[in-house]
C-alpha positions as CSV (number, residue, x, y, z in Angstrom):
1,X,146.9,-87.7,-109.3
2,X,147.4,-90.9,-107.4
3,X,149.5,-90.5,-104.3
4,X,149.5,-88.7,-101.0
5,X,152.2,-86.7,-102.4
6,X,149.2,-84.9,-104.7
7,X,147.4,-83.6,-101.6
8,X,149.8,-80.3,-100.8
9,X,149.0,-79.4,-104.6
10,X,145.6,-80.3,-104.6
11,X,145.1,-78.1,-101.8
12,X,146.9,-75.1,-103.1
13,X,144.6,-75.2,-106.1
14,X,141.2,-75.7,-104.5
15,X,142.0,-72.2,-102.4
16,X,143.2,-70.9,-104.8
17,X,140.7,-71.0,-107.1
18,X,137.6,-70.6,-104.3
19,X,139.6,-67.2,-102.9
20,X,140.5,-65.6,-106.3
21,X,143.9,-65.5,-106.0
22,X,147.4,-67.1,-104.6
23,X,148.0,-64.6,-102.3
24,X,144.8,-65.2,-100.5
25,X,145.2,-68.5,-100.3
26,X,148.7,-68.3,-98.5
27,X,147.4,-66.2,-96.0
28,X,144.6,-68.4,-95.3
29,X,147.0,-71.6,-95.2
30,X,149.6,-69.5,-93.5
31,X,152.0,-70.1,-96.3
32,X,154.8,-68.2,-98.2
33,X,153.1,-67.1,-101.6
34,X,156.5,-68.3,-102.8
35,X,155.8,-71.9,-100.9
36,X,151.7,-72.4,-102.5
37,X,153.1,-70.9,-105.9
38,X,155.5,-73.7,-105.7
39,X,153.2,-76.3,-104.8
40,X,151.1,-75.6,-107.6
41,X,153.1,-75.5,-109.9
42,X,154.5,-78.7,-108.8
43,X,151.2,-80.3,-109.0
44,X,150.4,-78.9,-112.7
45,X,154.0,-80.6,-113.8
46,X,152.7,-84.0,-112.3
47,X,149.4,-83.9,-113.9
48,X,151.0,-82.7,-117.3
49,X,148.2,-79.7,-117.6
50,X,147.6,-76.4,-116.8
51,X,144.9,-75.5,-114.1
52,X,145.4,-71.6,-113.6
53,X,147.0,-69.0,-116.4
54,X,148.5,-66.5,-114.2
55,X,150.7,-63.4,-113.9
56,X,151.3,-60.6,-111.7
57,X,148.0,-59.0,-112.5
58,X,145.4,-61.7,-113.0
59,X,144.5,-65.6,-112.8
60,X,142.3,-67.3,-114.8
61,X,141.4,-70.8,-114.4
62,X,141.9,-73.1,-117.7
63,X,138.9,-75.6,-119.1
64,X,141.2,-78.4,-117.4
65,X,141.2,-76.6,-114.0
66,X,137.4,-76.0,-114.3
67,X,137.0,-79.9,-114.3
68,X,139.4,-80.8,-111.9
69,X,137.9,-77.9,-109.5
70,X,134.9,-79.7,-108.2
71,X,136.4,-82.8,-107.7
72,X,138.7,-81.1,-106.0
73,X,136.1,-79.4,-103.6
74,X,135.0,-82.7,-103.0
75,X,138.2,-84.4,-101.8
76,X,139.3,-81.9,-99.7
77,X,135.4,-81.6,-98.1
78,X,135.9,-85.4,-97.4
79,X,139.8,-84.9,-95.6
80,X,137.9,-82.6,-93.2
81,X,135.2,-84.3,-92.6
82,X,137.6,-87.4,-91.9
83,X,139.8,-85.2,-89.6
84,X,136.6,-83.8,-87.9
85,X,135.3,-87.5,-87.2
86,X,138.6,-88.3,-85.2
87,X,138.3,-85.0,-83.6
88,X,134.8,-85.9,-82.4
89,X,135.5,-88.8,-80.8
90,X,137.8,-86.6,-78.8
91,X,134.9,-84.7,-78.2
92,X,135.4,-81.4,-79.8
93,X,134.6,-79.7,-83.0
94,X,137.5,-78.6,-84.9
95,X,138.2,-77.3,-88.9
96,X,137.2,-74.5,-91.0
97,X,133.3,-73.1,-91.2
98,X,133.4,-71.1,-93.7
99,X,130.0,-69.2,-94.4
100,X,128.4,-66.5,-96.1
101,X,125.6,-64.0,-94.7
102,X,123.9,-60.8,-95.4
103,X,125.7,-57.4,-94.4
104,X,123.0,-56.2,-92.0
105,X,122.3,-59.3,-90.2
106,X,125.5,-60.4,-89.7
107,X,126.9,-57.5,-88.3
108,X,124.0,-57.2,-86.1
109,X,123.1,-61.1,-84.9
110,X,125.2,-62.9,-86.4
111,X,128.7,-61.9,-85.2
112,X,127.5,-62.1,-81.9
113,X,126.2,-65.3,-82.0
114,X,129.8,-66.7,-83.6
115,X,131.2,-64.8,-80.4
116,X,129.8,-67.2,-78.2
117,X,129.8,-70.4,-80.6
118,X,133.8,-69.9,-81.0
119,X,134.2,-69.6,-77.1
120,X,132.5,-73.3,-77.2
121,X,134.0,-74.7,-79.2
122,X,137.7,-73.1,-79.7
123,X,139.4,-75.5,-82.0
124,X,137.1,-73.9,-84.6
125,X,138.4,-71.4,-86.7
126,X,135.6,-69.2,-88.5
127,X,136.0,-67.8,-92.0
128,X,132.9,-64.7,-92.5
129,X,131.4,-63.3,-95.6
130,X,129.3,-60.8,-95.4
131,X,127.2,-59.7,-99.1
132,X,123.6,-59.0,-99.9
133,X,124.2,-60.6,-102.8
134,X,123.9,-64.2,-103.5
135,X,126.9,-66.0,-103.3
136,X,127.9,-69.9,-105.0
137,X,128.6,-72.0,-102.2
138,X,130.8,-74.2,-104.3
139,X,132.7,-71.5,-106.1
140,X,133.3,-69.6,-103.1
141,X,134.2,-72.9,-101.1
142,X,131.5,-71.7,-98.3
143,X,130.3,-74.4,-95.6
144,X,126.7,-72.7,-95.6
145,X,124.6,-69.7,-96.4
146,X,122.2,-67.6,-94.6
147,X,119.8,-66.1,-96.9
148,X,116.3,-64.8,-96.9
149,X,113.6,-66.2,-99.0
150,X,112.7,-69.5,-100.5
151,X,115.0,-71.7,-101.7
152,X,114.9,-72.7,-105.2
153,X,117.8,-74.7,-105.7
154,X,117.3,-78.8,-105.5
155,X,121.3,-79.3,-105.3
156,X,120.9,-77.4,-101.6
157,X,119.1,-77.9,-98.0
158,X,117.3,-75.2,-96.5
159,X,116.5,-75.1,-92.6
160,X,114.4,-72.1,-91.8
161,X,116.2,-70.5,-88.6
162,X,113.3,-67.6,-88.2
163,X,110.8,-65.5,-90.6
164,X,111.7,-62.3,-90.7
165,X,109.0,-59.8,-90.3
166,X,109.2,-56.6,-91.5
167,X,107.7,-53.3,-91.0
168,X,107.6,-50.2,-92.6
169,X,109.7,-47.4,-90.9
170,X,110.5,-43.6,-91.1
171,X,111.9,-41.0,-88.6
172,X,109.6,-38.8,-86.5
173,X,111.7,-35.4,-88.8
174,X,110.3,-37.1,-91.6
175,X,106.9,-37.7,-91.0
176,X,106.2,-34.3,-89.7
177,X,107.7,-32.6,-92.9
178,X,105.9,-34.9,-95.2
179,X,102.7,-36.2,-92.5
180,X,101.7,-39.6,-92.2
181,X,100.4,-42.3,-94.2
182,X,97.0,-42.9,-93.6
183,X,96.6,-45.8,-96.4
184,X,98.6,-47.7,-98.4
185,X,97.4,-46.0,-101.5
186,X,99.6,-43.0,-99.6
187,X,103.2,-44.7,-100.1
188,X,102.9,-43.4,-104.1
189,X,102.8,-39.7,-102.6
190,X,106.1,-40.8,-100.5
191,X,109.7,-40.9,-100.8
192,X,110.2,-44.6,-100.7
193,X,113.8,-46.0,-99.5
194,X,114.3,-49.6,-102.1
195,X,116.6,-51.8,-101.1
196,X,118.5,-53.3,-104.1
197,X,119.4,-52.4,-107.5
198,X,115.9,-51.7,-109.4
199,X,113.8,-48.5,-109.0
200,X,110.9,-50.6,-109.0
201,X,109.5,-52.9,-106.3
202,X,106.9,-54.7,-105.0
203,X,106.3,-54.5,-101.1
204,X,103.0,-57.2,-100.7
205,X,100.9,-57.0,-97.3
206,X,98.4,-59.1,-95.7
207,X,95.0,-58.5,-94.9
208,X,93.7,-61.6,-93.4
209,X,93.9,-64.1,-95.7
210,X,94.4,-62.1,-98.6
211,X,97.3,-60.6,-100.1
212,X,97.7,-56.7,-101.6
213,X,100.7,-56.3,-103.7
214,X,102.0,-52.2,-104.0
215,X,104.1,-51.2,-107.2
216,X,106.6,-48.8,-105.6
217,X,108.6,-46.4,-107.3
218,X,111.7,-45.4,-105.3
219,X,112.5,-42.2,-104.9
220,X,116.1,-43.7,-103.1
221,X,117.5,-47.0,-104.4
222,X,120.1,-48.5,-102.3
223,X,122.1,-51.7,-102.3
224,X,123.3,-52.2,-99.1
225,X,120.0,-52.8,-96.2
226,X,122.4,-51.0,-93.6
227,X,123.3,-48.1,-95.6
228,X,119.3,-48.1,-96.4
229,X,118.6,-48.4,-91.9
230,X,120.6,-45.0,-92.2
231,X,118.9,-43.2,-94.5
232,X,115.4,-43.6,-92.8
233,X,117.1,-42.4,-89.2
234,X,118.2,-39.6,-91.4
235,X,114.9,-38.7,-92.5
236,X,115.0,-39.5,-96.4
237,X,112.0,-41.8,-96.3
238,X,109.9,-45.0,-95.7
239,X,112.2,-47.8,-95.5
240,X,110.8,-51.9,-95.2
241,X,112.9,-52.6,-92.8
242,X,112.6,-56.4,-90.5
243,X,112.0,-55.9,-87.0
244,X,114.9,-57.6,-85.6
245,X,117.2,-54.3,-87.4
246,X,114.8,-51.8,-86.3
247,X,113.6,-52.9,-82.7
248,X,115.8,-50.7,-81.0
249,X,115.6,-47.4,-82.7
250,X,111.4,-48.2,-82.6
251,X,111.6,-48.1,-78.8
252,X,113.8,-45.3,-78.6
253,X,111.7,-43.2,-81.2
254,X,114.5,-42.8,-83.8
255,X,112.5,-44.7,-86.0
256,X,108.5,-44.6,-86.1
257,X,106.3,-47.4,-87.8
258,X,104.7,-46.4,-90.6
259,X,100.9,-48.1,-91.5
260,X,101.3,-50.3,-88.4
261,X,97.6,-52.3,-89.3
262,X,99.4,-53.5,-92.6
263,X,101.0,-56.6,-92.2
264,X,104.1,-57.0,-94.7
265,X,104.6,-60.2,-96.3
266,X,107.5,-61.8,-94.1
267,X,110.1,-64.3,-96.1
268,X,112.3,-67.0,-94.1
269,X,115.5,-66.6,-92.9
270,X,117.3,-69.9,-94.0
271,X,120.4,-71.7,-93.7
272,X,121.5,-73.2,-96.5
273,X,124.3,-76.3,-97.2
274,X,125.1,-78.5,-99.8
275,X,123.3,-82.4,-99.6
276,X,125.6,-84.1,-97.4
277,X,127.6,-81.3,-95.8
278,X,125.5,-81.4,-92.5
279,X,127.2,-84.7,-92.4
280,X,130.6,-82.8,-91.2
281,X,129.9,-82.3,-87.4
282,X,131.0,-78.7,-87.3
283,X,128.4,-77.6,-90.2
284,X,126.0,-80.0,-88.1
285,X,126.6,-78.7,-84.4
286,X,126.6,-74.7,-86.1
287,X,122.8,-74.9,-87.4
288,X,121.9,-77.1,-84.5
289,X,123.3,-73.9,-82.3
290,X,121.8,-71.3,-84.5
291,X,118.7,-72.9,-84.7
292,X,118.5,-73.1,-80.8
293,X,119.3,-69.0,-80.2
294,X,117.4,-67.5,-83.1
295,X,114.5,-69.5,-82.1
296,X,114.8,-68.4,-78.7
297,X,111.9,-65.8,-77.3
């Protein structure tokens, strides 16, 4: 792989591999699968190696493709960051972001938000993923993250966009079948809405400096925070919900906060990037943007 002529391949196999499958990547380059197939096949015969073992059901990438993969990430990072710096000194942002965010915030904030950012800048186009669960940036060829909690990853940069408080919530039909908690202690005589895949979990509150951890066992698990928003308006239980999902249906009384004096231990909401990728002036200009409105009273 030593020419210009290598790029066309090289492509077809980084998104390829990054979307799972050849007829993904042709839609996103707006290809003929025929045309990437090609390409790629091409490119394999250059090298003298396999990348991908494929056939009409399934693709698997080989050792050899493994290797080549994140080299490959990287080259074609630094082609759009090159194509992005000429389109900056024409004064726009231009390329692919790419990013992956939780189901219930993006559908709520975030979509709207990207609304408005694409109407500034509309040489962007913008790839969404939304997941509660926790995505590789690199694997899935993603720009950024938003996640909640602390970041524990030193390969990554975290900028903190907001904490996200969170309250305990249930409907007014529940809590006059089953009558209010008047103590934390209460929540073990509760049914108890869990967000995630364990029927155990730990919901910690503060009082004053000190913090009360509760063992919870979940009468409802569920692994999807929207899905778990519904079943509290339908009266199934106490759900920890953060405030920014809930405001709404608090003021308009579909929704009543539970142990209000308990303050819930609150966790940041974060964008997250590779080292270096804020470099690229879209990824840059994005964060500085979401920053700016999510920080906004």
């Amino acid at each position: 792989m030593n020419t210009i002529e290598d790029l066309p391949g090289l492509k077809a196999f980084e998104r390829t591999v990054a979307l799972g499958s050849l007829t993904s990547a042709a839609a996103e380059m707006g290809l003929s699968l025929a045309v990437v197939s090609k390409r790629l096949a091409v490119f394999e015969e250059r090298l003298g190696v396999r990348l991908i073992n494929r056939n009409t059901r399934r693709m698997a990438v080989t050792e050899e493709g493994k290797l080549l993969y994140a080299h490959a990430v990287k080259v074609m990072t630094e082609l759009e960051q090159a194509r992005e710096a000429l389109t900056r000194q024409g004064g726009g942002v231009a390329g692919l972001l790419k990013m992956t965010a939780p189901n219930s915030f993006g559908r709520r904030r975030l979509v709207p938000l990207l609304a408005e950012f694409s109407l500034l800048h509309p040489q962007l186009r913008i790839q969404l993923h939304l997941s509660d669960d926790v995505l590789d940036l690199i694997e899935g060829g993603f720009d950024l993250a938003i996640r909640y909690g602390v970041l524990r990853d030193s390969s990554m940069i975290a900028r903190e966009l907001v904490q996200n408080r969170r309250v305990l919530c249930a409907s007014p039909d529940y809590l006059l079948r089953r009558g209010k908690p008047e103590r934390l202690s209460d929540l073990s005589r509760h049914d108890c809405i869990v967000i995630g895949a364990a029927p155990m979990a730990e919901w910690r509150f503060h009082n004053g400096s000190k913090v009360r951890p509760m063992r919870i066992a979940a009468r409802i698990v569920c692994n999807d925070g929207e899905a778990a928003h519904a079943m509290a308006l339908q009266g199934m239980g106490i759900a920890l919900k953060s405030i920014g999902d809930v405001t709404d249906d608090l003021e308009a009384g579909r929704l009543v906060q539970v142990l209000p004096k308990h303050v819930a231990s609150s966790a940041p909401l974060n964008v997250v990037y590779l080292r270096g990728h804020d470099l690229a002036p879209r990824i840059r200009v994005f964060v500085d943007f979401l920053i700016a409105r999510l920080r906004r009273p």
